[in-house]
N, C-alpha and C positions, 0 to 999 in steps of 0.2 A: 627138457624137451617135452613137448606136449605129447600123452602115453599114446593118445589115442591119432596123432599121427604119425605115429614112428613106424604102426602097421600096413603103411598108406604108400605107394608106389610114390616114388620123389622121379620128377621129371628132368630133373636139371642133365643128370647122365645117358640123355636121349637124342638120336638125329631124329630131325622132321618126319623123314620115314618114321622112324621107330614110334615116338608121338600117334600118328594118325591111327599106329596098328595097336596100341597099348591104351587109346581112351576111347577106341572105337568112332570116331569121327568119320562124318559123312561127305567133308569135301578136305581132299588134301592142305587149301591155300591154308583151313584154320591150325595145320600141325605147327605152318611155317610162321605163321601171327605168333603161334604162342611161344615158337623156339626164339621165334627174335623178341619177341617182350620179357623171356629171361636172360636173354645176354643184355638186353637193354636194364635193367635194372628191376624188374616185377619179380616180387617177392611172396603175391598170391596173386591169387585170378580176379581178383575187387578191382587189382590197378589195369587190364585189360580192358582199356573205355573202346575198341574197334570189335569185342565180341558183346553179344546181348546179356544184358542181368540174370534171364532165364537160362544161358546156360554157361554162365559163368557159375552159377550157383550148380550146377549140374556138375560142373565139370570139378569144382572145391570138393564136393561128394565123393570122391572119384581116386583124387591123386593130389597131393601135396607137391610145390615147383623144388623144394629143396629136402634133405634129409637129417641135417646138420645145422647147429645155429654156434653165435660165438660165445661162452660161457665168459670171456676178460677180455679187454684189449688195455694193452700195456705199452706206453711211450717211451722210446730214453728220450733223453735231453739232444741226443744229434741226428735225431730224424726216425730214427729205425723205429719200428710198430710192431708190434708180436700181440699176436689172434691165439689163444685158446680157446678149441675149435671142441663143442661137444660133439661124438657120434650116436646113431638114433639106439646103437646096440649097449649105450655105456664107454666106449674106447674113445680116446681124447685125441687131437693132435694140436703142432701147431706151426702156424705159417707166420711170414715175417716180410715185412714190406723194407724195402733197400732204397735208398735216396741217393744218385751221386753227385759230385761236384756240380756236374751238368741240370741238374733236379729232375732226370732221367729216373723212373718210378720201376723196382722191378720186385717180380711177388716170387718168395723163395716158397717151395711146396712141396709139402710132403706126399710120401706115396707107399708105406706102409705105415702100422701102425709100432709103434716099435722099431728095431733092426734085430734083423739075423749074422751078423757082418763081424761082429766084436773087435772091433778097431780099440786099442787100446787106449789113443790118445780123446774118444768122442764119447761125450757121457749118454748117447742116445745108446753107443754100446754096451754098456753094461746095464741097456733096462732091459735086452731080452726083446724078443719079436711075436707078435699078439697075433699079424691077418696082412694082407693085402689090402687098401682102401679099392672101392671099386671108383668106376671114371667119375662117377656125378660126385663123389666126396673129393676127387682131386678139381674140378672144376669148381665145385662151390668154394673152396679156399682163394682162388681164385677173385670168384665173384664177393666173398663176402670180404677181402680187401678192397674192390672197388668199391664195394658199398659204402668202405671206411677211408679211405684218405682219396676218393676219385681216380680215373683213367688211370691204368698202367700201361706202361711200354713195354714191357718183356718180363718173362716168365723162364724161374729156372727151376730144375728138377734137382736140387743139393737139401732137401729138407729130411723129416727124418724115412729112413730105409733106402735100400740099393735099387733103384729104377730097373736093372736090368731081369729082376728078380719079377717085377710086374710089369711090362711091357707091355702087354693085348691091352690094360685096361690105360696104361699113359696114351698108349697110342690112340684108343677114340677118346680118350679124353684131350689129345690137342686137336682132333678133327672135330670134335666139338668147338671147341676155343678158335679154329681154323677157320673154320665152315664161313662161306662168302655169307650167307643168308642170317649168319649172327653176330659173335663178337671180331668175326676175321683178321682175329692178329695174326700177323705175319711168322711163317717158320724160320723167317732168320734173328727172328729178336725170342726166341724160345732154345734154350741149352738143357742138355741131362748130363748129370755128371754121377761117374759111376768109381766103386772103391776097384775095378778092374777086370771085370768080368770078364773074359777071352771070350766066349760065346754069343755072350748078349754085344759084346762091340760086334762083331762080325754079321749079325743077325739083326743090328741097326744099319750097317753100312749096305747088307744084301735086300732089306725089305722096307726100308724107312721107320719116321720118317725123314725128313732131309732138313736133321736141324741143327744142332755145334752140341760139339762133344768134348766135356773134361774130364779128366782123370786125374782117380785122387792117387798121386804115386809117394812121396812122402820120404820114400828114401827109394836110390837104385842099390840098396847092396841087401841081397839076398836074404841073408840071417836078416838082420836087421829088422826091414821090409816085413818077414815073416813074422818078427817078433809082434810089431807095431800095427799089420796088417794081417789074419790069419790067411787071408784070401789068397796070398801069395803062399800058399801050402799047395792049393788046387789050381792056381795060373800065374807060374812062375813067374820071372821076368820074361826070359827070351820069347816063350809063347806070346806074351800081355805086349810087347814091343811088335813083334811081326801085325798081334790087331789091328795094333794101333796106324801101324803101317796100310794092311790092307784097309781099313776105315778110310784115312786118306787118299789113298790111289784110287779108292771106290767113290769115293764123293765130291773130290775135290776139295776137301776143307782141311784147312789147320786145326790140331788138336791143342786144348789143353792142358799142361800137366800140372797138377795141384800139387803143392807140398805145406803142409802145416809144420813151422819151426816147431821147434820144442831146443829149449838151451841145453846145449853142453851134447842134444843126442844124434843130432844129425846135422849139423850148422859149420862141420870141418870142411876144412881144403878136400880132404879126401873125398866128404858126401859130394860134398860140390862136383868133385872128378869122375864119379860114378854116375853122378845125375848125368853129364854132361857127355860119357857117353852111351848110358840109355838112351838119352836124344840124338846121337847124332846119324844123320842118315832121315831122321824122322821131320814130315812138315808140322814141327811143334812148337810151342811157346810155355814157359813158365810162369806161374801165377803162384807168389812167395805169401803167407801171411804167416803173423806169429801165433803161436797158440795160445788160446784164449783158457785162461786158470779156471777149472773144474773142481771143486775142494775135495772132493775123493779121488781123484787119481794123481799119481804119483809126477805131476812136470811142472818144468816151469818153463813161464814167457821168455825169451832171449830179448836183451834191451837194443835200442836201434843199432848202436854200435856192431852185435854180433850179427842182424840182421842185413846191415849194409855192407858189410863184410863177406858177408856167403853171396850176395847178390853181386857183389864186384869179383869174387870167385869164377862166378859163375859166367860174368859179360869177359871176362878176362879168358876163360874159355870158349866162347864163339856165341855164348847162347843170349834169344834174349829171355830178361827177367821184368817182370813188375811186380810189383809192392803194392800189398791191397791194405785199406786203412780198416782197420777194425773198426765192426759197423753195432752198436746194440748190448754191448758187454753189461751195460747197467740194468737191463729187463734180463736176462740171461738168453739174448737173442741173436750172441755172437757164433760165430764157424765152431762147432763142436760143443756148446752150451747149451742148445735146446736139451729140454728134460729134466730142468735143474728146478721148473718149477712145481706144487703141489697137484698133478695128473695122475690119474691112470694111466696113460701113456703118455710120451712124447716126444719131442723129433731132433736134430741132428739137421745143420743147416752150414749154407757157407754165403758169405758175401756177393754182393754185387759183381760179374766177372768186368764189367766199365768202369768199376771206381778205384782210380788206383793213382800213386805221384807221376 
């Protein structure tokens, strides 16, 4: 990244408001020209042909539109895209563009640097947790997939770090992304999924904003859960269940619950029987995928067999289940695989929640 603008205010993490009071501008309309020439695609103030040369050059002077540039972008063979994202401080991350059967485009994004979270089964857990990205560094991941495979449809919050841990800074970062006057996508095609936070669900359903919420639950049996999840040390189950509950009754929406197979460790009749009634009572749905082979941590994949097997478990018990296809496994851009490549940091991701049999 260029030295001499890494010291340089990046605009991308700004409302119009904020614009006009941060470059000093003299008529409001010019905040709203520049906030919609960067969700439109302006990557300096050169591509800006509706403001004048004299103070497009004033304005270059001034403030830099992004903070962040992409150091790699890395293709598998079945659609999936993984951005290696430089930050302006040195810290890396990386975002992942989702394809489904439909050719429905969704950008998975990160929102720390690092995790704090130590999920046993996800290698972004065993890198340790650097900082919070602030909003313009969760929006530019964003923008710099549009930049690279065109339009997306929806945005999810499962990349590396626990959302609920930064929330002030997601939340104007989707009223940015929201905002009618720029890229205005829609909050029902935008999800956060969290490893369980009892607080931050409660404090999304109490203050917004109003968008689909998944939960990575993984196993419903306690130990277990604990092992796999430390998070369920400080918000049990029956706590992280009543959330989930009031989330629901508070918004109106279906929750839902993530589980990453892993063979042999939580794929029994039994898990199934405990998932099943963790859910019940609950407006929930299950989203099953297998885990995706990490070479340092100790699991393995369950082959279809075991995997269609917990899933007819599980419909055999009242619930529903879908099956999500592994998306990116050959870039190491699959559900719990970000991090695996040569970064300073990097992220923790899960699939497309539409692409599924």
């Amino acid at each position: 990244m260029n030295n001499s603008h890494s010291t340089m205010k990046a605009l991308s993490g700004l409302l119009p408001e904020e614009l006009f009071s941060a470059l000093q501008l003299e008529k409001k309309f010019r905040a709203k020209q520049i906030f919609k020439w960067i969700a439109d695609g302006a990557r300096d103030f050169s591509a800006m042909t509706n403001i004048s040369l004299k103070e497009r050059e004033e304005l270059a002077g001034k403030a830099v539109l992004f903070s962040t540039v992409i150091s790699q972008t890395l293709r598998d063979p079945d659609g999936t895209v993984k951005l290696q994202i430089a930050c302006a401080d040195g810290g890396a991350v990386e975002t992942v563009l989702l394809t489904d059967r439909q050719g429905r485009k969704t950008a998975c994004v990160s929102c720390q640097i690092g995790c704090p979270m130590g999920c046993a089964f996800c290698q972004t857990g065993h890198i340790g947790f650097s900082r919070n990205l602030d909003a313009g560094e969760i929006v530019e991941q964003f923008f710099h997939l549009e930049d690279t495979v065109g339009k997306l449809d929806n945005i999810v919050f499962m990349g590396m770090g626990e959302p609920m841990l930064n929330l002030p800074e997601i939340r104007k970062a989707i009223r940015i992304l929201t905002h009618p006057e720029g890229r205005a996508l829609s909050k029902r095609r935008i999800t956060l999924s969290t490893s369980g936070l009892v607080s931050g669900i409660r404090d999304l359903a109490d203050n917004g904003p109003d968008i689909r919420l998944a939960v990575s639950l993984t196993s419903a049996n306690s130990r277990l859960r604990t092992q796999l999840m430390p998070v369920n040390k400080t918000n049990p189950l029956p706590e992280l269940k009543e959330a989930i509950r009031y989330f629901s009754d508070k918004t109106g929406r279906r929750v839902t619950l993530e589980a990453a197979l892993m063979r042999g460790v939580n794929t029994s009749e039994e898990n199934a029987r405990e998932m099943a009634d963790f859910a019940r009572g609950l407006n929930a749905h299950f989203n099953l995928i297998a885990w995706n082979p990490v070479e340092t941590l100790p699991f393995q994949t369950p082959d279809k067999n075991e995997i269609h097997v917990f899933a007819d478990y599980l419909e055999k018990l009242g619930l529903n289940a879908t099956l999500r296809y592994k998306r990116g496994e050959k870039i190491g851009g699959a559900c719990g695989q970000l991090g695996k490549s040569s970064m300073q940091s990097s992220v923790h991701e899960t699939d497309d929640e539409d692409d599924f049999e």
